[in-house]
C-alpha positions as CSV (number, residue, x, y, z in Angstrom):
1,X,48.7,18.6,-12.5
2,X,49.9,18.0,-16.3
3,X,48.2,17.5,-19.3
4,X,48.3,16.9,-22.5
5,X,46.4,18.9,-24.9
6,X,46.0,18.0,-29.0
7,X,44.1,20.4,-31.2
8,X,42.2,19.0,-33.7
9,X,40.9,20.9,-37.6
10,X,40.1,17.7,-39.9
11,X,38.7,18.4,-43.7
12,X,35.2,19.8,-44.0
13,X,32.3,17.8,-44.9
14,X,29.5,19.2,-46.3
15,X,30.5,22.3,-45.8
16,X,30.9,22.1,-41.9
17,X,34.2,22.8,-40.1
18,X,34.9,20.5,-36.8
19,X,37.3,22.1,-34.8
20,X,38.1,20.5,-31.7
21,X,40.8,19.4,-29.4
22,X,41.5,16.8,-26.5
23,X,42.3,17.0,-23.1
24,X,44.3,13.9,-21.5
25,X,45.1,14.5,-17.8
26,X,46.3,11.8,-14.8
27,X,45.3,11.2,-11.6
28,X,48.9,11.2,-10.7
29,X,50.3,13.9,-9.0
30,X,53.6,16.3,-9.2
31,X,55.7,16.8,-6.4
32,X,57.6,20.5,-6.4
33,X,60.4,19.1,-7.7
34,X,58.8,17.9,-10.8
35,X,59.2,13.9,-10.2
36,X,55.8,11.9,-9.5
37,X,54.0,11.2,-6.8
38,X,51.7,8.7,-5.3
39,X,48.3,8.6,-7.0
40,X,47.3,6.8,-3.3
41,X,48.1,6.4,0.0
42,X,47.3,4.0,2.7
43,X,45.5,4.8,5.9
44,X,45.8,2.2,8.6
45,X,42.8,0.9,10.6
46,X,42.7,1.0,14.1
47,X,40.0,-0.1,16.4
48,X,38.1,2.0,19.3
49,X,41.1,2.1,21.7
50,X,43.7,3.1,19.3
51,X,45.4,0.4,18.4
52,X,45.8,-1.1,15.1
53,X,43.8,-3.7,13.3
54,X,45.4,-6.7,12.1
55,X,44.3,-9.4,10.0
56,X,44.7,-13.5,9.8
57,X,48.3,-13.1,9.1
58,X,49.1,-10.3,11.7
59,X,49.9,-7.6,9.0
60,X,48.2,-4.4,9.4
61,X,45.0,-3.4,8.0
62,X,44.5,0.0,5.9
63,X,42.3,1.4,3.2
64,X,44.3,2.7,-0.2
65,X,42.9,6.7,-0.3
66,X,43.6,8.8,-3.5
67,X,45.8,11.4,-2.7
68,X,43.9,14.0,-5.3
69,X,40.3,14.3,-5.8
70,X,40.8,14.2,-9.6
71,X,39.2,10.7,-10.7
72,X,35.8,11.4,-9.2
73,X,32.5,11.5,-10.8
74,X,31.8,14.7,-8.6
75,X,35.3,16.2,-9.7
76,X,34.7,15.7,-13.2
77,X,30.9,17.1,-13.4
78,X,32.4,20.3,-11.9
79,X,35.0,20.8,-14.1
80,X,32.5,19.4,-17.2
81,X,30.1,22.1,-15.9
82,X,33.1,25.0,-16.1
83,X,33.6,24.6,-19.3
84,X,30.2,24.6,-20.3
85,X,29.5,27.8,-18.5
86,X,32.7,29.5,-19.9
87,X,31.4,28.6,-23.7
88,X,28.2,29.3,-23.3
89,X,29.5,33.0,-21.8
90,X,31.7,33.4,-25.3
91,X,28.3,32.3,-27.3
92,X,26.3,35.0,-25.6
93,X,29.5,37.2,-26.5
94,X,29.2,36.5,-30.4
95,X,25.2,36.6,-29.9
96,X,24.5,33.1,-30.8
97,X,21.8,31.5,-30.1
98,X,23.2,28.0,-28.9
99,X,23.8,27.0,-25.8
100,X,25.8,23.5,-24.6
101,X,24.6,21.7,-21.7
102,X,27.6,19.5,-19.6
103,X,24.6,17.1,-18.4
104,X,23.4,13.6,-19.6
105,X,19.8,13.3,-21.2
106,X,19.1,11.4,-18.0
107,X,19.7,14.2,-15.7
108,X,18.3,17.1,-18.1
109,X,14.8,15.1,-17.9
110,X,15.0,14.3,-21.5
111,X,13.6,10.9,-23.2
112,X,16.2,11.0,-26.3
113,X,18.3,7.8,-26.5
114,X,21.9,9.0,-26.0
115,X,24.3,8.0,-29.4
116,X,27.6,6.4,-29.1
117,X,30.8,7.4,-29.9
118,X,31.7,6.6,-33.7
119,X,35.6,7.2,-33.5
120,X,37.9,8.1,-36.7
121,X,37.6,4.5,-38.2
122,X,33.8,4.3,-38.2
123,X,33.6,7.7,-40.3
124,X,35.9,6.4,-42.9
125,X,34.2,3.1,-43.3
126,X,30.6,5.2,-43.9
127,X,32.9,7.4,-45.9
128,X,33.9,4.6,-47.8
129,X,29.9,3.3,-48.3
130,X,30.8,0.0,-46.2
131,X,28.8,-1.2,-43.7
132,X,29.7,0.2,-39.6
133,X,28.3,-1.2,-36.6
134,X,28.9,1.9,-34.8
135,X,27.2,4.3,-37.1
136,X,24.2,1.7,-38.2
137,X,23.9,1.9,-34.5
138,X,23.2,5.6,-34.5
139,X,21.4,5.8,-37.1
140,X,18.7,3.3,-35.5
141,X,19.2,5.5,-32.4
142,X,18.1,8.6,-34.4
143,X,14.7,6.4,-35.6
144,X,13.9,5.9,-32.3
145,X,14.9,9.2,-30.8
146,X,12.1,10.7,-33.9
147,X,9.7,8.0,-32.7
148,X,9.8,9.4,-29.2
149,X,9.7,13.0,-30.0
150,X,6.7,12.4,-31.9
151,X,4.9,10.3,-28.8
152,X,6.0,12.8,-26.6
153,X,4.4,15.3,-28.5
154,X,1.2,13.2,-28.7
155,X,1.6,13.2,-25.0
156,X,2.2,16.8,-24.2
157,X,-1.2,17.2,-26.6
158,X,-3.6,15.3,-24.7
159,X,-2.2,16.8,-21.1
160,X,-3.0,20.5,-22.8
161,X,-6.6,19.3,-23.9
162,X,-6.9,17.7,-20.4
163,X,-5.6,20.7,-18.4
164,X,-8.3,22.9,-20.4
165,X,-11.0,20.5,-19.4
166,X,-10.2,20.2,-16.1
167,X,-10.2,24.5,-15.9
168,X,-13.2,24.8,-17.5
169,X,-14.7,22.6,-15.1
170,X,-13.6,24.2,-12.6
171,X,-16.0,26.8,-13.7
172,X,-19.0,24.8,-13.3
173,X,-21.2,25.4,-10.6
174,X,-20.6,22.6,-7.6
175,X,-24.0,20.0,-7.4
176,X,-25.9,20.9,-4.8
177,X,-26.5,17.9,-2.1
178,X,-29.8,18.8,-1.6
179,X,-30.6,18.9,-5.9
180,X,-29.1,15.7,-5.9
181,X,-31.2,14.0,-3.4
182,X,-34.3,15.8,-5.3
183,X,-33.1,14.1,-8.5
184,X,-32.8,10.7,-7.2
185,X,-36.2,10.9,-5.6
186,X,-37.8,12.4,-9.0
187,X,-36.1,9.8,-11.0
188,X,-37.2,7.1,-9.0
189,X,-40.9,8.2,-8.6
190,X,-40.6,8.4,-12.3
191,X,-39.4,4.9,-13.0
192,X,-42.0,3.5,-10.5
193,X,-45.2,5.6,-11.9
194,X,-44.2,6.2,-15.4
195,X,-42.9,9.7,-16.7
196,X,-45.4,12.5,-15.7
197,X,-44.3,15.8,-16.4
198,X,-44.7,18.5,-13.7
199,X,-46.4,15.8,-11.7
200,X,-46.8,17.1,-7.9
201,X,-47.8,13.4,-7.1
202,X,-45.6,10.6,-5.8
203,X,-46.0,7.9,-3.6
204,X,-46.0,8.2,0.4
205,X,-43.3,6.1,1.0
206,X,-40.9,8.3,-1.0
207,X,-42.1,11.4,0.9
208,X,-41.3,8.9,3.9
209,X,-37.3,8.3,3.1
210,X,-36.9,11.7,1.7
211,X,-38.0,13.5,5.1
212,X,-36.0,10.8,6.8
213,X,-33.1,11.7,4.7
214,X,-33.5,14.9,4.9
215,X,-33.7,15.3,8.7
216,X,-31.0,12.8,9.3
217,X,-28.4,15.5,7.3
218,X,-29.5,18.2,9.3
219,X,-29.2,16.4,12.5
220,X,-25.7,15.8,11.5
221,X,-25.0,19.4,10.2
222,X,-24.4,18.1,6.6
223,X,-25.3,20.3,4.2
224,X,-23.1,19.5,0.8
225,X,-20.9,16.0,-0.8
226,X,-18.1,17.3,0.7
227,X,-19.2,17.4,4.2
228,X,-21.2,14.2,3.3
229,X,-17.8,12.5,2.6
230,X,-15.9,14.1,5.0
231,X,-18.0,12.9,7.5
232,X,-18.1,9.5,6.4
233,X,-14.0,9.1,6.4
234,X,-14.1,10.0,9.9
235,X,-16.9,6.9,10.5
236,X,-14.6,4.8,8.8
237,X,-11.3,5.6,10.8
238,X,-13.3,5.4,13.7
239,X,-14.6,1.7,13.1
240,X,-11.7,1.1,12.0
241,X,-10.0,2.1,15.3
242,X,-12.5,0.4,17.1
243,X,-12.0,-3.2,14.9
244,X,-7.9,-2.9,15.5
245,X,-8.9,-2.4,19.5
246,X,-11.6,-5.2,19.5
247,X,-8.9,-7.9,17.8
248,X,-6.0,-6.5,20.5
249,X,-8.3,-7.4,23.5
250,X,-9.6,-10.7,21.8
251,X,-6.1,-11.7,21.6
252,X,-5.0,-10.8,24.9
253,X,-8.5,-11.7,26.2
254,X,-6.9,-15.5,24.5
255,X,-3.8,-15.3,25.9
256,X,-5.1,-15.3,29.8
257,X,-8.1,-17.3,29.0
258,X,-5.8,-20.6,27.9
259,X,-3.4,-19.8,30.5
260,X,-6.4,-20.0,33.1
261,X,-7.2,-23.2,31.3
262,X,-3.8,-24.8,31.4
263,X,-3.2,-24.2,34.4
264,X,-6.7,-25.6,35.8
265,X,-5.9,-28.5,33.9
266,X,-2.6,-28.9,35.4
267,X,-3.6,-28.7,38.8
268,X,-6.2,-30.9,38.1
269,X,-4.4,-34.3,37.1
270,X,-1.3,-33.0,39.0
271,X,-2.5,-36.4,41.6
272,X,-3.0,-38.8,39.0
273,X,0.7,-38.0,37.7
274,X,2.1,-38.2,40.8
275,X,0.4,-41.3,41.7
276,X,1.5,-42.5,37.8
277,X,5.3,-41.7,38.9
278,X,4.9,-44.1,42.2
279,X,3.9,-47.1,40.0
280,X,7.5,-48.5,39.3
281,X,7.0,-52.3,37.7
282,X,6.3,-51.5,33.7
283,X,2.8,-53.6,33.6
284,X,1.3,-51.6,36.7
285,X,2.6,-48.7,34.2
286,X,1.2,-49.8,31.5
287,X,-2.3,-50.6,33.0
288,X,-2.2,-47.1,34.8
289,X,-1.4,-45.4,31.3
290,X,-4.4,-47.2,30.1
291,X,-7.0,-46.2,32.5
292,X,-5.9,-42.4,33.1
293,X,-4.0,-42.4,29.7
294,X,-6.4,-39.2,29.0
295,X,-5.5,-37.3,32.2
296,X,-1.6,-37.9,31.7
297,X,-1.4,-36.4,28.6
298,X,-3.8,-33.1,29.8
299,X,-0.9,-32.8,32.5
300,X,2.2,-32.9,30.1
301,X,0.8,-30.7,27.6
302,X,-0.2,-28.2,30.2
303,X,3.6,-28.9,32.1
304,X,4.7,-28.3,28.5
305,X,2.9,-25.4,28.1
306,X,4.0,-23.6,31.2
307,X,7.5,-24.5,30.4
308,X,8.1,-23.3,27.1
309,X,6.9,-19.5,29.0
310,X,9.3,-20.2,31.7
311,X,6.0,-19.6,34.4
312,X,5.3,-21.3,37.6
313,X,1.6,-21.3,37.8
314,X,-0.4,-21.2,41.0
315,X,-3.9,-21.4,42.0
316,X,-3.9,-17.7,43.1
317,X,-2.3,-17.0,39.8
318,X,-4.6,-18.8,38.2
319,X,-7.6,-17.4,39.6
320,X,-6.3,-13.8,38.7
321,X,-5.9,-15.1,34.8
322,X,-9.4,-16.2,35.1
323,X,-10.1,-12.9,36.5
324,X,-8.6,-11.3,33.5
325,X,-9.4,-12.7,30.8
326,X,-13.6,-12.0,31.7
327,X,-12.4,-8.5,32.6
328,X,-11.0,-8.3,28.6
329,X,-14.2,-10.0,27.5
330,X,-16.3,-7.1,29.1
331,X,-14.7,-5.0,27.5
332,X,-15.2,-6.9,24.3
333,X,-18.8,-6.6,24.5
334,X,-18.6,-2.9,25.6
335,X,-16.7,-2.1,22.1
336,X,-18.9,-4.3,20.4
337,X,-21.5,-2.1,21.9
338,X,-20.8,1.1,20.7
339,X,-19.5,-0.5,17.3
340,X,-23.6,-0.7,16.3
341,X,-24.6,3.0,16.4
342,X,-21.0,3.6,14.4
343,X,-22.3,0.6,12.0
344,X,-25.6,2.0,11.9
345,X,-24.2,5.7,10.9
346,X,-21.8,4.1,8.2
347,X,-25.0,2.4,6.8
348,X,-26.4,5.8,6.5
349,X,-23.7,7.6,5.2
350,X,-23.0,5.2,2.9
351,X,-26.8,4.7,1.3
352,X,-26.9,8.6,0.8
353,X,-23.4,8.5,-0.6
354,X,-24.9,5.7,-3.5
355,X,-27.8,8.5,-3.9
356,X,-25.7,11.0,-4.8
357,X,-23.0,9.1,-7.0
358,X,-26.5,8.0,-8.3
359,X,-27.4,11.3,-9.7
360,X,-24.5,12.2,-10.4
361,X,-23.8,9.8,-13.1
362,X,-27.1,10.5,-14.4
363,X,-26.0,14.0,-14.9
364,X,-22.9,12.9,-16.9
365,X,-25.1,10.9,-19.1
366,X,-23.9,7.4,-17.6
367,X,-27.0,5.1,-17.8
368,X,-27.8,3.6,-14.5
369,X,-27.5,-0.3,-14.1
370,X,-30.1,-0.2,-11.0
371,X,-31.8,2.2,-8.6
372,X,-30.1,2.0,-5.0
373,X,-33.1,1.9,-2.5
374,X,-32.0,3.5,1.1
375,X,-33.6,3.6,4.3
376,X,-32.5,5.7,7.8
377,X,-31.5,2.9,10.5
378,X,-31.6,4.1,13.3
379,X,-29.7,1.2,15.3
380,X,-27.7,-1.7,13.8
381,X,-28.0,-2.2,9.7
382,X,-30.7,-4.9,9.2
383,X,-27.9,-6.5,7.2
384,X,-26.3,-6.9,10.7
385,X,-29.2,-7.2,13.0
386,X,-29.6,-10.1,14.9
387,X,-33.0,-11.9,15.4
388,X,-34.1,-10.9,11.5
389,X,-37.4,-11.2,9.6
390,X,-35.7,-14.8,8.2
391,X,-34.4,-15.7,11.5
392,X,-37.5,-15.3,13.3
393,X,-39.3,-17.0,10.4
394,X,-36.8,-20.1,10.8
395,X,-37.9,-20.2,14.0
396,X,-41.6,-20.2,13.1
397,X,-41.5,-22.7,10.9
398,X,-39.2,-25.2,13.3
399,X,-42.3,-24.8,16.2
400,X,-44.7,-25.8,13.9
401,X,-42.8,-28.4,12.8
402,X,-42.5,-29.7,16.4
403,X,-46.1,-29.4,17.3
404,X,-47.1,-30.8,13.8
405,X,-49.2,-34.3,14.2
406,X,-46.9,-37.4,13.8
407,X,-46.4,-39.2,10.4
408,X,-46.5,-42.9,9.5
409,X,-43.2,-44.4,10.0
410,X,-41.5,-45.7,7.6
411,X,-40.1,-49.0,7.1
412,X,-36.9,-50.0,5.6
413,X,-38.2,-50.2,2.3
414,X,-39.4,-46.4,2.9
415,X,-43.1,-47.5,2.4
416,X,-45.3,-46.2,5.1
417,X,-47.0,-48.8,7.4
């Protein structure tokens, strides 16, 4: 390699020397006997049995390869990095202070704007008091850059004060699940009675949910929130496992069921087609297609059907789809099955959960919009349950409506007769 070097000592302004110099280097290199050589070189394709690739014209293909390393990005990092460890080594040889750093702002995790280059023309201009681009360019940069250092700032400020509060809360005690529940209870009891203070008394049905409550978290060995919501992320993956099973099987469960009724409906008007493909004179068609137009069509979409699948259905075939798809069903139900005591658990979990995010917020000073009311289920959630209070009273009402003694009819006019 050759390069060129120029050293560089202009005036001094304000007092500041700028010494510097300039390296200019090529890509191009020297051969041993001092002539140039070939900044690339081509490499010829070939394909996987050796020979080589040609294209529409029949010439060889290749790829143009630099013969030196010396115009990459990685090259030039190195060598930017080199010198910025070999000054740095002579500054902590004087005992400066200052360091130089080869790396962008980018990659040093810095926010600062990077400034342009002004060049020799630019300084004269500003020199001069005319107007630059380059250096009103800059100088706009710098505003910003002061703008940012001083949000930044701001920034690092308010992630101080928030580290300190988050450590000093780390100090406080962790609520207890059962204070919590004792809270909610008190509070409530409160805003039904009025506020009594030291009062033993509250009503029965609160004693009621609380020993439910209470009994229901030590039959399930929970004994603090985190346990509480530990136990309640494993409900949810459950059902949710559960859900993703129960929509496979419906869709399989589908799948067979149609094919079962295709193919029933296939075998089915399988003689009135072939008695339809007898018929030869177009009005016999016609009238055919008129009186069993209904069965035709079942056949060709079910033909259809079983074509587009490539499958040749038979009755055995189609008794063991039929067979199938109520085997899937079963199943269905069966998962549906044990989704209620999983529902009925997540109800639970959940209605304690609202308890103590309840007092919890009470504690923070957070008003409360309402009081969540919770009751232990022990099956299905009555939001869920089948065969209600309101369906049951639906059905109340429509028997006495049918045994209810006739009314007047009405005419057209709607006047009774």
């Amino acid at each position: 390699m050759i390069c060129d070097l120029s050293v560089h000592e202009p005036d001094e302004k304000d007092g500041i020397r700028n010494p510097h110099f300039h390296v200019l280097y090529p890509i191009r290199p020297l051969r041993p006997d001092g002539s140039w050589g070939d900044k690339q070189q081509r490499v010829y394709l070939t394909d996987e049995k050796g020979e080589p690739v040609v294209d529409k014209k029949g010439k060889p293909r290749f790829n143009a390869v630099p013969t030196t390393d010396w115009g990459s990005k990685n090259t030039l990092s190195e060598w930017r990095k080199n010198w910025a460890d070999l000054v740095n080594r002579k500054f902590e040889e004087k005992g400066l202070a200052c360091r130089i750093d080869h790396r962008s702002n980018a990659a040093r995790g810095m926010e600062e704007l990077p400034h342009i280059h002004e060049g020799s023309a630019s300084v004269k201009l500003t020199a001069k008091g005319l107007p630059s681009r380059k250096a009103e360019h800059n100088r706009m940069i710098s505003y910003v850059n002061r703008i940012l250092k001083g949000i930044l700032l701001g920034f690092q400020v308010i992630h101080t004060v928030i580290r300190e509060i988050r450590e000093e809360m780390k100090k406080l005690p962790e609520p207890q699940l059962g204070d919590l529940l004792t809270d909610y209870f008190r509070y409530r009891h409160q805003a039904a009675h009025g506020f009594i203070p030291d009062s033993p008394k509250t009503s029965l049905m609160s004693l009621q949910q609380m020993a439910d409550i209470y009994n229901y978290l030590v039959t399930k060995d929970i004994m603090s929130v985190d346990s509480l919501m530990e136990r309640l992320n494993t409900v949810d993956q459950k059902i949710l496992l559960r859900k993703n099973l129960i929509d496979s099987k419906n869709v399989e469960a589908s799948f067979y069921r149609e094919m079962a009724q295709k193919g029933k409906a296939l075998f089915e008007t399988k003689a009135v087609h072939e008695e339809y493909q007898k018929i030869h004179f177009s009005s016999a068609r016609k009238r055919f297609m008129e009186a069993h137009g209904k069965e035709l069509r079942k056949y060709y979409a079910a033909r259809r059907f079983f074509e587009e699948r490539n499958l040749e259905p038979a009755p055995d075939l189609i008794r063991t789809w039929k067979a199938k798809a109520e085997e899937l069903e079963k199943e269905i139900s069966s998962l549906y099955e044990g989704l209620k005591p999983l529902s009925a658990e997540r109800y639970n979990l959940e209605g304690i959960r609202k308890i103590t995010e309840f007092s919890l917020n009470r504690r923070k000073g957070i008003k409360p919009d309402h009081i969540p009311i919770v009751r232990i289920v022990d099956e299905k959630p009555p939001a869920f349950a089948k065969n209600s209070v309101l369906d049951r009273l639906a059905g109340k009402q429509e028997e006495v409506r049918k045994n209810a003694p006739g009314r007047p009819e009405k005419n057209r006019t709607g006047r009774r007769r």
